[in-house]
Backbone as JSON, one array per atom type, in Angstrom:
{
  "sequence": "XXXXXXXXXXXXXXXXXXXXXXXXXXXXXXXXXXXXXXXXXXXXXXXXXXXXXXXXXXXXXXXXXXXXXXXXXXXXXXXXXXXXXXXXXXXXXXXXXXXXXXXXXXXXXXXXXXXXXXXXXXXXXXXXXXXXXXXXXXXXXXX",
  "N": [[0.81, -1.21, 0.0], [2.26, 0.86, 0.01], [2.43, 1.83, -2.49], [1.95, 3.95, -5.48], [0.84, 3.51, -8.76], [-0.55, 5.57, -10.1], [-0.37, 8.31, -9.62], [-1.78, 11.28, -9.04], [-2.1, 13.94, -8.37], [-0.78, 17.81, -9.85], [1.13, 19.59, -9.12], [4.41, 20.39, -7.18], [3.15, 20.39, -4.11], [0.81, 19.02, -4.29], [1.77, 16.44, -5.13], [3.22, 15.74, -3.13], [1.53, 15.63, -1.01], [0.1, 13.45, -2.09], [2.33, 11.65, -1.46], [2.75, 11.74, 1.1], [0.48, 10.82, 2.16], [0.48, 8.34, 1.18], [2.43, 7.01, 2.79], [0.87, 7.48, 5.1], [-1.44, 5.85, 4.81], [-0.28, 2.84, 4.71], [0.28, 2.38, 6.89], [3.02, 3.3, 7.91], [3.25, 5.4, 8.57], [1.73, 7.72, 11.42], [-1.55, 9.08, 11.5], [-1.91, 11.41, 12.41], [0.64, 12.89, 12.53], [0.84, 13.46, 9.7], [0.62, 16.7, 8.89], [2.68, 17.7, 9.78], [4.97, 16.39, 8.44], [4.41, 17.08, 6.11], [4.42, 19.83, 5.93], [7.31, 20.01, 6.39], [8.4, 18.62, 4.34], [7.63, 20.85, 2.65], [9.14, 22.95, 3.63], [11.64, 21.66, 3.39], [12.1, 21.27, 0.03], [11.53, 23.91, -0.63], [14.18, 24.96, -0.18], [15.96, 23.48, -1.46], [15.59, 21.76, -4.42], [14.27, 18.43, -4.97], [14.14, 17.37, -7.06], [15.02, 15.42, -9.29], [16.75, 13.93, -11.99], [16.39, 12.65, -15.52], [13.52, 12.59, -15.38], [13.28, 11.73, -12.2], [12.22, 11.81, -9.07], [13.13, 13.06, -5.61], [11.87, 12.91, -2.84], [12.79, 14.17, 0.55], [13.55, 14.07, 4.19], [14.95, 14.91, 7.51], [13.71, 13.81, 10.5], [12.34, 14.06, 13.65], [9.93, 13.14, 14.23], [9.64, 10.19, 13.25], [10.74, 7.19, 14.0], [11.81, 4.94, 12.35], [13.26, 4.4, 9.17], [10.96, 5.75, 7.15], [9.32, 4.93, 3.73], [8.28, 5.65, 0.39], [6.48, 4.91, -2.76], [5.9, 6.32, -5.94], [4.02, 6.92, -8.71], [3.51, 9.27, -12.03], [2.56, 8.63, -14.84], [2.63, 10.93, -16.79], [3.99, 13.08, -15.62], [5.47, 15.65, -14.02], [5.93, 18.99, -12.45], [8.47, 19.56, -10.72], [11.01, 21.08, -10.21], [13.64, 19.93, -11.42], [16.72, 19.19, -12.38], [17.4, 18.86, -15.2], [14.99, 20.08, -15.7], [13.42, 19.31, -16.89], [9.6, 17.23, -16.77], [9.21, 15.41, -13.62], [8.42, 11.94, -13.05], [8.42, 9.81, -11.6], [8.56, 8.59, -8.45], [10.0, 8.58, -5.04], [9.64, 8.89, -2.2], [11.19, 9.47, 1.24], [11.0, 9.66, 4.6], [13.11, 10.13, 6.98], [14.99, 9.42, 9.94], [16.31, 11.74, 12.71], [18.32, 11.06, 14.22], [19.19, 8.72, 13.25], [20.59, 8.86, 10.18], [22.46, 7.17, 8.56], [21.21, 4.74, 7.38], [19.51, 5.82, 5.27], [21.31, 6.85, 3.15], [22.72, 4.64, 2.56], [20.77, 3.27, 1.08], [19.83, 5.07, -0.56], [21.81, 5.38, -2.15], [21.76, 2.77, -3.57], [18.76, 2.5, -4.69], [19.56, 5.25, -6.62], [21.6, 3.74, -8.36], [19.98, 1.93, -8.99], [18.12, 3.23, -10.67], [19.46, 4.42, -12.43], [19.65, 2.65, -14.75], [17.9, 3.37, -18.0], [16.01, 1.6, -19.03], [15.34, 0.27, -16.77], [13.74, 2.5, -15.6], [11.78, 2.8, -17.56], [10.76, 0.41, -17.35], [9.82, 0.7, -14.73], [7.83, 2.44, -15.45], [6.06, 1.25, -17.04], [4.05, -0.62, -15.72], [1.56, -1.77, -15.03], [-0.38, -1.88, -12.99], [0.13, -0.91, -9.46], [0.29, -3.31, -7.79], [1.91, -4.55, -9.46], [3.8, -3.18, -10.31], [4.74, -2.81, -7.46], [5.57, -5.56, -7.18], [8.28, -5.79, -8.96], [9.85, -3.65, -7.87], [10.28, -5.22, -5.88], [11.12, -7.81, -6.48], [13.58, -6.61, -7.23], [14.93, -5.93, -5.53]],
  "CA": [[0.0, 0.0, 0.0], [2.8, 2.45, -0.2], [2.87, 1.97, -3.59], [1.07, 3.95, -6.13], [1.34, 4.15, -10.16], [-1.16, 6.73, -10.66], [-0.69, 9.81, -8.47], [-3.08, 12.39, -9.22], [-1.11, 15.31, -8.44], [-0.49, 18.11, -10.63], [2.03, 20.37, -8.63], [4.87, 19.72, -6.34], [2.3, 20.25, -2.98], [-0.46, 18.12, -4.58], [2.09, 14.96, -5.41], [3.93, 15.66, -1.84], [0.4, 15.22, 0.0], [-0.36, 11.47, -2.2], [3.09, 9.85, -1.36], [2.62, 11.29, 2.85], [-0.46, 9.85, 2.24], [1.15, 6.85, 0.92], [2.83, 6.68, 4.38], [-0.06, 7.39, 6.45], [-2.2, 4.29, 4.63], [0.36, 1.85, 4.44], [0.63, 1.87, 8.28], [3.98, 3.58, 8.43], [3.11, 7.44, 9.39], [1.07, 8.02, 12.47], [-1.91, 10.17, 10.47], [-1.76, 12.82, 13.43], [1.71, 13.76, 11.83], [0.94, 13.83, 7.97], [0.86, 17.95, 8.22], [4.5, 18.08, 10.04], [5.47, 16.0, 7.95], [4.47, 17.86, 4.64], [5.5, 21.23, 6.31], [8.58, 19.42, 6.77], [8.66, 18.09, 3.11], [7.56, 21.6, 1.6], [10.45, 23.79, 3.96], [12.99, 21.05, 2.75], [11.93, 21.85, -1.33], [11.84, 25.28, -0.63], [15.32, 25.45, 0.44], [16.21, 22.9, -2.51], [14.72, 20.64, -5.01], [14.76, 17.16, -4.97], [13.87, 16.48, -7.79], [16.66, 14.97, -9.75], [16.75, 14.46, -13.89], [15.61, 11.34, -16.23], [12.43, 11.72, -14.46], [13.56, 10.77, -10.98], [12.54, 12.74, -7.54], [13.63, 12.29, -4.33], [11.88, 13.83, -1.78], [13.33, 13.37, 1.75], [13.32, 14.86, 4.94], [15.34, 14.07, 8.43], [12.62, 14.49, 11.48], [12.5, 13.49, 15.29], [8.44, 12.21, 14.25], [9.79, 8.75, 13.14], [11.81, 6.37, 14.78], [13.16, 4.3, 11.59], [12.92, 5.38, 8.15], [10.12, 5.3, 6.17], [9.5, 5.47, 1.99], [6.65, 5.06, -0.58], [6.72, 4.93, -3.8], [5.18, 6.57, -6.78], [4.83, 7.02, -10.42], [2.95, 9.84, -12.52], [3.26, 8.86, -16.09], [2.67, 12.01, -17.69], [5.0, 13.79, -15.27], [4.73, 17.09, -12.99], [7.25, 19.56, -12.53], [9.34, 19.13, -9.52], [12.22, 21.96, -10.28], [14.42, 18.79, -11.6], [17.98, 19.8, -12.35], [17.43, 18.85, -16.4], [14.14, 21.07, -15.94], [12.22, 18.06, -17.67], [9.07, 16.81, -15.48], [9.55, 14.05, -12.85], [7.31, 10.79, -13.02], [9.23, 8.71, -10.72], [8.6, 9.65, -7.33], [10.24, 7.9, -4.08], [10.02, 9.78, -0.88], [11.95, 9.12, 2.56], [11.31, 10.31, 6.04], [14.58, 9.46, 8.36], [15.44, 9.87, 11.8], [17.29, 12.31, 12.37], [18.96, 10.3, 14.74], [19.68, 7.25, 12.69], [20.97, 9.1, 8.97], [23.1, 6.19, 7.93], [20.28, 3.75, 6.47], [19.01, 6.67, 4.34], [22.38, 6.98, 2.36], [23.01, 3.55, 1.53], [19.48, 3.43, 0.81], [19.74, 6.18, -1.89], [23.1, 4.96, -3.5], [20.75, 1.59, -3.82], [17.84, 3.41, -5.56], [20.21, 5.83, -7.43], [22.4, 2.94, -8.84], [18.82, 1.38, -9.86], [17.49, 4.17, -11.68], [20.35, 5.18, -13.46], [19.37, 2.5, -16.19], [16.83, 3.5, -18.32], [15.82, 0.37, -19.05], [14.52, -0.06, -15.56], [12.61, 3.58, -15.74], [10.62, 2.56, -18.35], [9.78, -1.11, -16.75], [8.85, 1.21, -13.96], [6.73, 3.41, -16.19], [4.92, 0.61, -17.83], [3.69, -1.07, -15.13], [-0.32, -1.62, -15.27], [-0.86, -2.07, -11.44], [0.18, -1.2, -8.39], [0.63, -4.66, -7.67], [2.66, -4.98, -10.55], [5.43, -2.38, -9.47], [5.64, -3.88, -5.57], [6.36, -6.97, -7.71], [9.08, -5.52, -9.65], [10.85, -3.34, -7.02], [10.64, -6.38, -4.84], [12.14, -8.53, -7.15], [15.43, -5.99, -7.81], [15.57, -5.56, -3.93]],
  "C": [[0.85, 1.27, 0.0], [3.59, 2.38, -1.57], [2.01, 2.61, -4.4], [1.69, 4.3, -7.89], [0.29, 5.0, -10.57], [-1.54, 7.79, -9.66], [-1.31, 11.07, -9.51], [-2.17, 13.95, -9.76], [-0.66, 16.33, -9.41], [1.1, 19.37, -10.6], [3.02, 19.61, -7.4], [3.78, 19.41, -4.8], [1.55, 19.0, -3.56], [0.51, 16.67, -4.85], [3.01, 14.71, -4.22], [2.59, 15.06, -0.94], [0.12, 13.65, -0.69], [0.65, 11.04, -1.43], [3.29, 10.31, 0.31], [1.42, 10.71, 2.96], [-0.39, 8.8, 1.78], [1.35, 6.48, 2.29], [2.13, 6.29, 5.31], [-1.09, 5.65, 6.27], [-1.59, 3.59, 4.72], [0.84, 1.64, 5.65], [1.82, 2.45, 8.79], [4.28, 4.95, 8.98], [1.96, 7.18, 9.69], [-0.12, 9.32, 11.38], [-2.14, 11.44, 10.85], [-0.57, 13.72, 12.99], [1.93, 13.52, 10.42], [1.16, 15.55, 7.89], [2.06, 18.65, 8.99], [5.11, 17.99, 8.88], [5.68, 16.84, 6.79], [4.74, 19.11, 4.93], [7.2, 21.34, 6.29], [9.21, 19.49, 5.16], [9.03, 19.78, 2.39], [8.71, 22.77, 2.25], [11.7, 23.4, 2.65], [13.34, 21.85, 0.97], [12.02, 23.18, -1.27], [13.39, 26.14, -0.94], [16.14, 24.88, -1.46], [15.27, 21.9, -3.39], [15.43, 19.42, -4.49], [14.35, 16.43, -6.3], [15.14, 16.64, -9.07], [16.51, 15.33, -11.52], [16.14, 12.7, -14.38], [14.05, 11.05, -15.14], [12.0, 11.66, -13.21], [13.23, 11.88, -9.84], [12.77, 12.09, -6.35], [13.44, 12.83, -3.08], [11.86, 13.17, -0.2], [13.76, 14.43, 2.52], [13.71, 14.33, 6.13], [14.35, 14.72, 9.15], [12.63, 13.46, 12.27], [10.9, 12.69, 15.07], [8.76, 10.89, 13.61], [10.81, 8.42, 13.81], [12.96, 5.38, 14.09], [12.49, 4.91, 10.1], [12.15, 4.66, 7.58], [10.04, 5.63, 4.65], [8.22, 4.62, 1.53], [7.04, 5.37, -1.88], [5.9, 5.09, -4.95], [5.26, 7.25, -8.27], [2.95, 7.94, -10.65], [3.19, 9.64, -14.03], [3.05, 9.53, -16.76], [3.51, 13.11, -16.78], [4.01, 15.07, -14.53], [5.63, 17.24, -12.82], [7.39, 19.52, -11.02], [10.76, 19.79, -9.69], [13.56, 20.87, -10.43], [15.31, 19.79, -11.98], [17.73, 19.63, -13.8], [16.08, 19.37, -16.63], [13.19, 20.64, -16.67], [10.9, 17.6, -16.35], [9.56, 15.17, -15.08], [8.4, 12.88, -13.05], [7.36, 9.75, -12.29], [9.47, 8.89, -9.43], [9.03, 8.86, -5.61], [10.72, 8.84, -2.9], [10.48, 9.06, 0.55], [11.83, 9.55, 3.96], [12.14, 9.43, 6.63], [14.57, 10.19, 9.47], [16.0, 10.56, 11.84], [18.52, 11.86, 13.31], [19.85, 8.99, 14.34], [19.95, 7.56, 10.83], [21.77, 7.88, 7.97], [22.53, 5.26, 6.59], [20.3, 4.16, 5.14], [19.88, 6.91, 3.06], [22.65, 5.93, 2.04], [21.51, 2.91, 0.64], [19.29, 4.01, -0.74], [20.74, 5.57, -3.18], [22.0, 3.5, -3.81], [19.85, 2.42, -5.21], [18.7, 4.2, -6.86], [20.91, 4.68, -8.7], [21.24, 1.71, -9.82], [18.25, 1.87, -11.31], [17.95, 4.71, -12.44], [20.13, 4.35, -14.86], [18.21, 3.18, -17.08], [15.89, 2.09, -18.82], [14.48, 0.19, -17.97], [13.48, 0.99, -15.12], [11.86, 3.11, -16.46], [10.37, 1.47, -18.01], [8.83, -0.33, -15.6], [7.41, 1.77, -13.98], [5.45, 2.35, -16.79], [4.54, -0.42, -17.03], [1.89, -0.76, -15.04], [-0.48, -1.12, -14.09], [-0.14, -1.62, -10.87], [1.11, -2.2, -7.78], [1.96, -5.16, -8.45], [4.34, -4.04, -10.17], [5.72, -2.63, -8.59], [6.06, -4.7, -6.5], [7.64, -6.82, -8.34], [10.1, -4.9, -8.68], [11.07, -4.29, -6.2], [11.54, -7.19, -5.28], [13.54, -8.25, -7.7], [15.44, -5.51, -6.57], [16.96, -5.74, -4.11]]
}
C-alpha cells in the first residue's frame, strides 16, 4: 500500500500530499503527523529541489516524528514539474522520512535506488507497469 502508479497530483504540494499519504495508509506514518510532515517536506523543497533528472525525484526529509525510516513509492506517467535539475518533469517519485537520529540507512538506501534508476531500461519497466501490484512486484524482485 505504499505503492502507487497513478498519483493524481499536478504540482509539487499536490504529489507531496499522495506519497505522505502513501505513508499514512500503508501503516507507516502516524496520520496525526501527515501535516508536520508535509511542512517538513515543503520547507525542505523550498530550500532545494529534490527532484533529480531522467524523471527521478527524491523527496526526503530528516525528522524526530519517526523512529526508523520510512518510503513510498510513486509514479505519474505524464509527469509534474518538480524543479528537476534537467528542468524536464519528474514521473518517478520515491520519498523518505529518516530519523534524524539514525541518517546512515538513508544513504546507503539512496546509493541503492540511485544505482537502480540510473538504467533507463529499468525507468521505463517502472513506467509501464499496469498495477500497483505490478510495481511492488518488480521493485521487490530488484531488492
Amino acid at each position: 500500500s505504499a505503492v502507487d502508479i497513478n498519483l493524481k497530483g499536478n504540482t509539487k504540494e499536490e504529489i507531496l500530499k499522495e506519497l505522505v499519504g502513501l505513508l499514512v495508509r500503508s501503516g507507516q506514518l502516524a496520520s496525526e503527523m501527515r501535516g508536520e510532515i508535509l511542512k517538513n517536506l515543503l520547507e525542505r523543497e523550498a530550500t532545494m529541489s529534490t527532484g533529480m533528472q531522467d524523471g527521478i525525484a527524491v523527496p526526503h526529509v530528516k525528522t524526530d516524528a519517526v523512529e526508523d525510516m520510512i518510503t513510498a513509492f510513486g509514479v505519474k506517467k505524464e509527469g509534474a514539474e518538480f524543479s528537476s535539475f534537467d528542468k524536464k518533469p519528474s514521473n518517478i517519485f520515491i520519498i523518505t522520512i529518516v530519523p534524524k537520529s539514525s541518517p546512515q540507512p538513508y544513504l546507503q538506501y539512496m546509493a541503492e535506488i540511485s544505482k537502480s534508476l540510473i538504467s533507463e531500461e529499468r525507468r521505463n519497466a517502472i513506467l509501464s507497469c499496469k498495477t500497483s501490484r505490478e510495481l511492488h512486484g518488480l521493485l521487490v524482485s530488484n531488492a
